[in-house]
C-alpha positions in Angstrom: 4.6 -1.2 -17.0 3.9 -0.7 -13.9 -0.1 1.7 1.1 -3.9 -1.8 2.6 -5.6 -3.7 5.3 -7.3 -7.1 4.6 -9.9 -8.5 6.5 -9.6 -12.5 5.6 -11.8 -15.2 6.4 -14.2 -18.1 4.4 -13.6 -17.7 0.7 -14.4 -13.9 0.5 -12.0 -10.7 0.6 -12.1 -7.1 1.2 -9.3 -4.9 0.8 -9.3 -1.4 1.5 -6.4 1.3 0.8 -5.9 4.8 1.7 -2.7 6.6 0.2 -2.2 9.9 1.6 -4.7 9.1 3.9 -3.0 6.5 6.3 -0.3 8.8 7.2 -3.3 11.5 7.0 -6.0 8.6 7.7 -3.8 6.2 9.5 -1.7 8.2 9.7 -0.5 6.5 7.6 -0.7 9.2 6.0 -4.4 6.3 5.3 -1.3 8.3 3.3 1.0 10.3 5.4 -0.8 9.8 8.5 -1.3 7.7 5.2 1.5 8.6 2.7 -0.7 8.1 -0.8 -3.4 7.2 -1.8 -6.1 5.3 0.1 -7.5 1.8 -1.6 -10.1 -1.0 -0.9 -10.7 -4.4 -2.2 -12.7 -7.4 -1.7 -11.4 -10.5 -3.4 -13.2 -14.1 -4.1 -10.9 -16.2 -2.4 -10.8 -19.1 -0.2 -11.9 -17.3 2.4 -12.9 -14.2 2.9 -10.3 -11.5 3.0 -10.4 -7.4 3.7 -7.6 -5.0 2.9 -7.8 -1.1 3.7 -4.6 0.7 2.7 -4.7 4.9 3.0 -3.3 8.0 2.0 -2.0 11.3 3.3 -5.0 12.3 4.3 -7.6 9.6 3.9 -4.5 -6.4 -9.5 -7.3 -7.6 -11.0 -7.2 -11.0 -9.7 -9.4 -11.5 -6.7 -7.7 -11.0 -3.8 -5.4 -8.5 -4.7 -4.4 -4.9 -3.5 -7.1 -2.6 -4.6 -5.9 0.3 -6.3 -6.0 4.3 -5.3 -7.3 6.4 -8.1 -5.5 9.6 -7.2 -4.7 11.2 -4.0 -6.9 11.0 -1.5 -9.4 8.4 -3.6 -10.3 5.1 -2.1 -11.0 2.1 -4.3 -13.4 -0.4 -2.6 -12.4 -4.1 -5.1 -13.7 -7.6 -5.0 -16.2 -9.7 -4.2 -18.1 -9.9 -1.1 -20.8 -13.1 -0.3 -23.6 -10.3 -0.5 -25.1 -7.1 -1.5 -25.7 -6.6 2.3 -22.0 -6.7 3.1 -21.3 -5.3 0.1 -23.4 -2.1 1.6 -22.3 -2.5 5.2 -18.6 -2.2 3.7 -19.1 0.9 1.4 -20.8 2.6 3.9 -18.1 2.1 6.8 -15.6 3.1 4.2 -17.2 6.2 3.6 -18.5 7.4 7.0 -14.5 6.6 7.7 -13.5 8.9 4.2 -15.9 10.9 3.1 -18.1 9.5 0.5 -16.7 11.9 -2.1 -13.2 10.3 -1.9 -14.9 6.8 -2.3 -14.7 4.4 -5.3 -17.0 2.1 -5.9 -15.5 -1.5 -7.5 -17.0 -3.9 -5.1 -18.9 -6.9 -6.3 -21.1 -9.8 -5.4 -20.4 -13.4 -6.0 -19.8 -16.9 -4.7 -18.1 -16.6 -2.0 -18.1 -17.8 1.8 -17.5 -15.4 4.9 -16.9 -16.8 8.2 -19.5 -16.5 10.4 -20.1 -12.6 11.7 -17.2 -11.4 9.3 -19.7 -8.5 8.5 -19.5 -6.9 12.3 -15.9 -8.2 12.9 -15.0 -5.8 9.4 -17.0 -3.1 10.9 -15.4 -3.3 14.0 -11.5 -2.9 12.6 -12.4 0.2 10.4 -12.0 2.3 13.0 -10.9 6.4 13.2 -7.7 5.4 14.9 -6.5 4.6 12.0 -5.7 7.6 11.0 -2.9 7.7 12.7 -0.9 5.2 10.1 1.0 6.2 7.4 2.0 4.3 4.3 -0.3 1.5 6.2 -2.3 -1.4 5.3 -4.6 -3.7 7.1 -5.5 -7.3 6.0 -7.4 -9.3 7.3 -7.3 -13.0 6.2 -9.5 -15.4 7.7 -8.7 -15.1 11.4 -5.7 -13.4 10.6 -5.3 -9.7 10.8 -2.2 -7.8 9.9 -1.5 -4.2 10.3 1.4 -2.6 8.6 2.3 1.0 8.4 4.2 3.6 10.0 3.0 5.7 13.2 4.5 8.1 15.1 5.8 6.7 18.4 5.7 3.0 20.4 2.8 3.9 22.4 0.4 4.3 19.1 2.1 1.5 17.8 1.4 -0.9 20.7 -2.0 0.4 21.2 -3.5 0.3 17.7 -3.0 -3.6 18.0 -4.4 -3.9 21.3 -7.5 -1.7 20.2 -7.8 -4.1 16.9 -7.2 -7.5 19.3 -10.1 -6.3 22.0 -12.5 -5.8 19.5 -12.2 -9.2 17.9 -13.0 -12.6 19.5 -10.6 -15.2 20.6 -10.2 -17.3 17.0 -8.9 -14.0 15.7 -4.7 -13.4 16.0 -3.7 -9.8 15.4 -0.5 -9.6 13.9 1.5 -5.5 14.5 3.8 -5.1 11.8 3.9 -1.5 12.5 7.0 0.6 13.2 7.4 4.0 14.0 8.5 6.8 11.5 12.1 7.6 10.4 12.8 11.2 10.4 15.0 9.6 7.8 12.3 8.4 5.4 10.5 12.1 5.3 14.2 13.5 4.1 14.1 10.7 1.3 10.5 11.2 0.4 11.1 15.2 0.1 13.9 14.7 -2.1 12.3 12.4 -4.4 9.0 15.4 -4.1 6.7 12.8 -5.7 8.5 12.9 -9.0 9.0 9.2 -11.2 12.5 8.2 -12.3 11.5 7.0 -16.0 13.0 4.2 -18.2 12.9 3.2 -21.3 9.5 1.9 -23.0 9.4 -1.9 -21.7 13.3 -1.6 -20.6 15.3 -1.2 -17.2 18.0 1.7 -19.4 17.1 4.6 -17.6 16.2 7.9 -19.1 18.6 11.1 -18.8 15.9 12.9 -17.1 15.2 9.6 -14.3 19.5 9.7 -14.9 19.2 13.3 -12.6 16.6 12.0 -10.8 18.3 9.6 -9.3 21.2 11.7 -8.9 19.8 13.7 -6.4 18.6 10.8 -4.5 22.4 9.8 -4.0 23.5 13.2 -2.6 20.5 12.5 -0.3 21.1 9.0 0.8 24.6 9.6 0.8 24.0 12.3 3.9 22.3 9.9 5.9 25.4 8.0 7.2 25.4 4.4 8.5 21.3 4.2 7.1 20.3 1.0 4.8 18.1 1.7 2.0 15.7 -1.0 0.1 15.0 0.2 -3.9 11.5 -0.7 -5.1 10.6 -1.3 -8.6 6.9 -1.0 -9.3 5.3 -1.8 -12.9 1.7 -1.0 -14.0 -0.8 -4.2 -14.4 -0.3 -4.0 -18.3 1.2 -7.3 -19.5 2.1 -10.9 -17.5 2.4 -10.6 -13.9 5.5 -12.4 -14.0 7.4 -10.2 -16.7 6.4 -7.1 -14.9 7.8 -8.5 -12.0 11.0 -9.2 -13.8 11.2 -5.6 -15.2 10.5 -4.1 -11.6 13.5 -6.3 -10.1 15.3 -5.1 -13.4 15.1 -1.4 -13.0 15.4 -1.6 -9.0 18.5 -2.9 -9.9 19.5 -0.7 -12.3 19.1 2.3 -9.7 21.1 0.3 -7.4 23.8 0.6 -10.0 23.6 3.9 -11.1 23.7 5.2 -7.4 26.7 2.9 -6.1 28.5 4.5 -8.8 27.5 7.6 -7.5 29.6 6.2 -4.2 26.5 5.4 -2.2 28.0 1.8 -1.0 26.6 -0.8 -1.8 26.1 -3.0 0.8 23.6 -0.4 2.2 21.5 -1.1 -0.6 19.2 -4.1 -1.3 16.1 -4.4 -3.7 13.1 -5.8 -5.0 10.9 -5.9 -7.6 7.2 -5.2 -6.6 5.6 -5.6 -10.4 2.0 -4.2 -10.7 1.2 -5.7 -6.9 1.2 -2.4 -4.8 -0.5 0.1 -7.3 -0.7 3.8 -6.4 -3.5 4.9 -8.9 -5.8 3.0 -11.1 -4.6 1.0 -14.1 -7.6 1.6 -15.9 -6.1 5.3 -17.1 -3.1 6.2 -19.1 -2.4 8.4 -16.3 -3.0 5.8 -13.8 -0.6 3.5 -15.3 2.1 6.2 -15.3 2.1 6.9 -11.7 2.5 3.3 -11.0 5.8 2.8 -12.7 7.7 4.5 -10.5 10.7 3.8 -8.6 10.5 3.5 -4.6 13.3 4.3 -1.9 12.6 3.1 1.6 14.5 4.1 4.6 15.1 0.1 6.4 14.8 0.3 10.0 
């Protein structure tokens, strides 16, 4: 069982991700300038709400992350007041993308934007953020939040600034960006993309995630005095709740199997995402796959 930027405001939300692009898009890498895959979403909420999260190179409940259907892909989700926004939205995300790389799962229904959310959308979807990896922007209400990875302070100061000009006064413009580890690219080319498996429905690892995670030891263990948070991720198969469980479940069990590979464990922490940060659709077999996976983070 199994990066986004959300523009918030009114009862309606957007959400749009790039993995692969943000580090590639955003740098993120919108995934590696973004690091992954690159996803959108629009969500009926109590206000209305964006979230763009990209990939290296550009859950079903309202609201929620939107999903990346493979590298490079960006899923457009939720529900937006009208087909005019709806429009407005797709096309910005494309003219941003490339329409090819574009998924379509944005809806219409009843919900309320506040007022000129259109334009103020518009007017954070811009190029610069290319420069994030691993990103995501959100935008709730008249709160915007930008998350990600970039590659030094002065890009990390003035993405926010850019973001906070182009908005008016109600809106607050919150920088959760940080710039890139040199550590976190050694992690990420050890683990190369591959998926430390488990058990069907169970946190007993595999022989073949066993070696997996193996090499992941010899590779944190080389990076002296560095903390490290372990990410379980589920796919959106089953209760929210239980999948959360099983993420915190196998997080944990990786924790377990690498202190006793003597990486200490005080430098490890970890959490259980569930099916909330999705790297590929769940509408696929193959989808679902790639979204149980196990995450390591560098922490700064």
């Amino acid at each position: 069982m199994g990066r986004s930027v959300r523009l918030g405001a009114g009862r309606g939300a957007v959400r749009l991700a790039c993995q692969g692009l943000l580090r590639a898009c955003l740098g993120m890498g919108m995934a590696a300038a973004w690091h992954g895959p690159v996803w959108a979403q629009v969500g009926a909420q109590v206000g209305a709400q964006v979230a763009v999260q990209p990939s290296a190179q550009a859950p079903a409940a309202p609201g929620a992350p939107a999903q990346v259907q493979g590298a490079g892909q960006v899923v457009v989700r939720g529900t937006v007041p009208d087909e005019s926004t709806r429009q407005a939205i797709l096309s910005r995300v494309r003219a941003a993308y490339g329409a090819q790389r574009v998924v379509d799962e944005l809806g219409v229904g009843q919900v309320v934007a506040p007022p000129q959310w259109k334009e103020h959308v518009d007017r954070l979807l811009l190029a610069d953020l290319k420069q994030v990896s691993k990103g995501q922007l959100s935008i709730r209400g008249n709160t915007v939040e930008l998350q990600g990875e970039v590659g030094n302070e002065a890009v990390r100061q003035q993405l926010a600034s850019n973001m906070a000009t182009s908005l008016n006064p109600t809106y607050t413009v919150r920088n959760g960006l940080q710039v890139a580890s040199r550590a976190q690219d050694l992690v990420d080319q050890a683990l190369a993309n591959r998926i430390v498996e488990f058990e069907a429905g169970s946190a007993v690892i595999t022989p073949r995630g066993q070696a997996i995670v193996d090499e992941m030891a010899l590779a944190l263990a080389g990076l002296k005095g560095k903390r490290f948070e372990v990410i379980g991720h589920t796919d959106a198969d089953g209760h929210r709740a239980g999948n959360l469980a099983l993420s915190q479940q196998r997080a944990q069990a990786v924790k377990d199997l690498l202190v006793a590979r003597q990486v200490p464990a005080d430098a490890i922490t970890t959490l259980g995402a569930g099916p909330d940060r999705p790297v590929a659709t769940n509408a696929t077999p193959e989808g679902r796959a790639r979204n149980r996976r196990i995450e390591f983070r560098v922490l700064p």
